[in-house]
N, C-alpha and C positions, 0 to 999 in steps of 0.2 A: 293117712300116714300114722303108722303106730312108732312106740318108743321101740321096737324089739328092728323095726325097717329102719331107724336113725340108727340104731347100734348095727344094722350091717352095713348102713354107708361109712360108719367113722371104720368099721373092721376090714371095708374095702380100700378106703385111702391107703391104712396104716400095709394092706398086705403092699400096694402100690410102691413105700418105703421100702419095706423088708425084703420083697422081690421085685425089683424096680425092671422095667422094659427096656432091652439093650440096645444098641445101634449095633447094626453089621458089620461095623469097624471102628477103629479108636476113637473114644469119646469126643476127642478136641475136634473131628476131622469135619463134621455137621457144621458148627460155630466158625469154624474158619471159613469153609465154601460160603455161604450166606454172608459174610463181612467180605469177602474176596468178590462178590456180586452185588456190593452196594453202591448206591449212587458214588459216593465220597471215595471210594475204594480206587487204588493204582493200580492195581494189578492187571497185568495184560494177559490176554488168552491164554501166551507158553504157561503164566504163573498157575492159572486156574485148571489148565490142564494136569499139572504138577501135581495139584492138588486131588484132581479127580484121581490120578493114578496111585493115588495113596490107596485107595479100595479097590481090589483084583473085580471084586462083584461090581463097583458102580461102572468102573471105565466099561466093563465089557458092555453095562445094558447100555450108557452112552453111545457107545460105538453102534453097537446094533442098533439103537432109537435113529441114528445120524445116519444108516445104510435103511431105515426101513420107506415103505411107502410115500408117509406120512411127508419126507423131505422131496421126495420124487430125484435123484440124484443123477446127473447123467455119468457121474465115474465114483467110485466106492471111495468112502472115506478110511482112509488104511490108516493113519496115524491119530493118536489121541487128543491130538491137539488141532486137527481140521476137522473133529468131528464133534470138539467144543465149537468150534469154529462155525460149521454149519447146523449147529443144534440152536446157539443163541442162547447171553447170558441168561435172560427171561427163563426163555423154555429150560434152560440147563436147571436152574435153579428150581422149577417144578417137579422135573427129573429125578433130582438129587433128593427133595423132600419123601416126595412119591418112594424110592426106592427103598429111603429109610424107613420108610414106615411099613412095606407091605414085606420087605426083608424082616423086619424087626416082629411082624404080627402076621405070619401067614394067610393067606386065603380061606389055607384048610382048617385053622383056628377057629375062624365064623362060623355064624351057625348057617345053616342052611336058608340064600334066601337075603341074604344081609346084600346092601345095596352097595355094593364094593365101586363099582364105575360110577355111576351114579353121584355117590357120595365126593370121589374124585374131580366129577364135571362139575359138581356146586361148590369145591370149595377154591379150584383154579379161576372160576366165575368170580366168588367172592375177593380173591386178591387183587384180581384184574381189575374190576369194579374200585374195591379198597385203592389201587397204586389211583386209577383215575382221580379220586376226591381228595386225597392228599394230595396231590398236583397241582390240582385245582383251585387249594384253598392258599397253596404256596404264592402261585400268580396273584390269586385276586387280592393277597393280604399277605406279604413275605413277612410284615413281622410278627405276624402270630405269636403267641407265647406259646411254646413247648407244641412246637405243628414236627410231627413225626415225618422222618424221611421216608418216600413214598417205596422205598423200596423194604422198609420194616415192615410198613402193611403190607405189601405183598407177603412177604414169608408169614405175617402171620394169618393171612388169611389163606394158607396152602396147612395150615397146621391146625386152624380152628375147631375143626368138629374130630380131633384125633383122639378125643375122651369118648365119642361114638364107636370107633375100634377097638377102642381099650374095652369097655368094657364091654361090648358085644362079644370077644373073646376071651377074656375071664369070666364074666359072669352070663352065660347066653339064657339063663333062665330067669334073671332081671331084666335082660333084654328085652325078649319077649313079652314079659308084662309090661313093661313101661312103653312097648308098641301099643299094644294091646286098647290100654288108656288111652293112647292117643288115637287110634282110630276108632274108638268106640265113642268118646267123649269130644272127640272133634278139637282138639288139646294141640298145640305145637307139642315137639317132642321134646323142648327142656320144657316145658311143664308141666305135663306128663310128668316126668324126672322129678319135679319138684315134689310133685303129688305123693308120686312113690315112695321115696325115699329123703326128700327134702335137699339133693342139691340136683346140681346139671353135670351135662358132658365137660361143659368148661373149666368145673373144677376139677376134673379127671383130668383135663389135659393138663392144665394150668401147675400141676403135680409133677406132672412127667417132663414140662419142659425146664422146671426147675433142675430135674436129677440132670437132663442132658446139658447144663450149665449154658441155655439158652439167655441172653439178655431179660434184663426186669420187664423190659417193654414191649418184648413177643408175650411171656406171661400175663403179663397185665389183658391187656388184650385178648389173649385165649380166653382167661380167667371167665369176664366180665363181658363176651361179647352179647352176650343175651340181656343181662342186667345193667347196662352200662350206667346207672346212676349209684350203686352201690361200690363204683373204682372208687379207692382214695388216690393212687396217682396213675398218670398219663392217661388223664379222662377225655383229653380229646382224640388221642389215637382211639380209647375205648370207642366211643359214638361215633369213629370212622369206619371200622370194623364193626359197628355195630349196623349201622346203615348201609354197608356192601352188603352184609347178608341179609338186611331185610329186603335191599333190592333183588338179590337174587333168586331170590322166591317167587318175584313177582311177573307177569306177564306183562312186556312191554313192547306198546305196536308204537310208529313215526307217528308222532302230532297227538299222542293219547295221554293221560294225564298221571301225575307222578302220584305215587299212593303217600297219604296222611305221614302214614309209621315211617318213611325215608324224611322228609322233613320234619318232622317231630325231635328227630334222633340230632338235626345240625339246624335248630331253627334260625340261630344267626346265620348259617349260609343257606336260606332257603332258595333265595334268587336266583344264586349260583344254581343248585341243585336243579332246579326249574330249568334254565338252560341248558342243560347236562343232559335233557332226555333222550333226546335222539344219539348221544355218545353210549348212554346207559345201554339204550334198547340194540344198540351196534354189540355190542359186548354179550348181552345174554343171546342175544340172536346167532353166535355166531358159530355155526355145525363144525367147526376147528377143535371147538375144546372137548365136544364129546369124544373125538378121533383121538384126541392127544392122551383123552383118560385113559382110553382104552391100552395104549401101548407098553403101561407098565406090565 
């Protein structure tokens, strides 16, 4: 890593500021859907639907996700609010991320070759995994100090690797190298990142959820899921999101043994974890979420 590669990561932040990445509809309307799908949240379907119909583009891909295959429906979901209804807070809320982001950073953006589904089945894995161990740590120990609602780890492990897109689309020719290193040197791909140019994806994102006036503690999170001992706060959200995506990496068969780097990440909740395996292995195992990536 030369000094001239540190001055185009600080020159890529800064463009990140100057030309900051839009949502496909009013800023507030993200922040709201996601608090309107939180555990703590009142809001009832009519509300959330309401919500959806604030975006001409999101209710229609709704509608259509709620009449596709994927539901198997035996009469067509004709109104906006049975088709929240049979889509499910859960899924809506992957939906709704999903739509922001690939609305907000086209297809045709990527370079040629960029692992767009893919990237989507790891990161719905990652929340799904994430909501479980928050849950989990809730039961086994409700008084934890500063234990995230399981449903902030979701969103943000639906958001995590969105500095992958970002600059796979602005910059496709850092891309490419920072793959490069990682396949040639056998490197994860934040450090790879590191190598290159001395930060990761997560500070890309960690950037961008800031502009879209996301909570401290999605950011934190995105920020820091690869380094989770460099968070200054909500460090146990961090090493909860930090250990969903190391799990999702991982290949996991019934009765087979939890990898090092998942307990390393929560070694007071090893135990817990240990027990978890066969929920763990239920989740990556499950051919649903490659289907669901596909649909945006």
């Amino acid at each position: 890593m030369t000094a001239s590669r540190i001055n185009e990561a600080r020159d890529f932040l800064n463009s990140l500021i100057e030309s900051p990445i839009k949502l496909p509809f009013e800023p507030t309307l993200l922040p709201e859907l996601l608090a309107s799908m939180s555990d703590n949240s009142r809001s009832s379907i009519k509300d959330v639907a309401a919500l959806v119909g604030r975006s001409q583009g999101l209710a229609a891909k709704v509608l259509s996700v709620a009449n596709s295959a994927y539901y198997r429906l035996l009469s067509p979901a004709s109104t906006l609010e049975r088709a929240v209804q049979v889509v499910g807070i859960l899924d809506l809320r992957s939906l709704a991320v999903m739509f922001s982001v690939s609305e907000s950073i086209p297809q045709k953006n990527l370079p040629k070759g960029f692992p767009t589904q893919g990237l989507w089945t790891h990161q719905i894995r990652v929340a799904k995994l994430g909501r479980s161990i928050a849950y989990a740590i809730a039961q086994h120990d409700p008084q934890t100090p500063n234990l995230p609602e399981p449903e902030s780890v979701y969103a943000a492990g639906l958001l995590h690797d969105l500095g992958k897109i970002i600059l796979a689309s602005r910059r496709p020719d850092h891309w490419h190298n920072i793959i490069g290193i990682n396949s040639n040197k056998g490197l994860s791909v934040a450090e790879a990142e590191e190598e290159y140019w001395g930060m990761d994806h997560g500070t890309i994102g960690g950037i961008v959820m800031q502009d879209w006036s996301l909570p401290p503690l999605l950011t934190d999170m995105i920020s820091w899921h690869h380094y989770p001992q460099f968070a200054e706060n909500n460090k146990l959200a961090v090493r909860i999101l930090a250990a969903a995506n190391i799990l999702s990496e991982c290949v996991l068969t019934k009765g087979g043994i939890m990898p090092l780097e998942v307990l390393q990440a929560l070694p007071e909740y090893s135990a817990m974890l240990l027990d978890m395996y066969n929920e763990f292995a239920d989740v990556i195992g499950d051919w649903r979420t490659e289907m669901f990536a596909n649909l945006i």
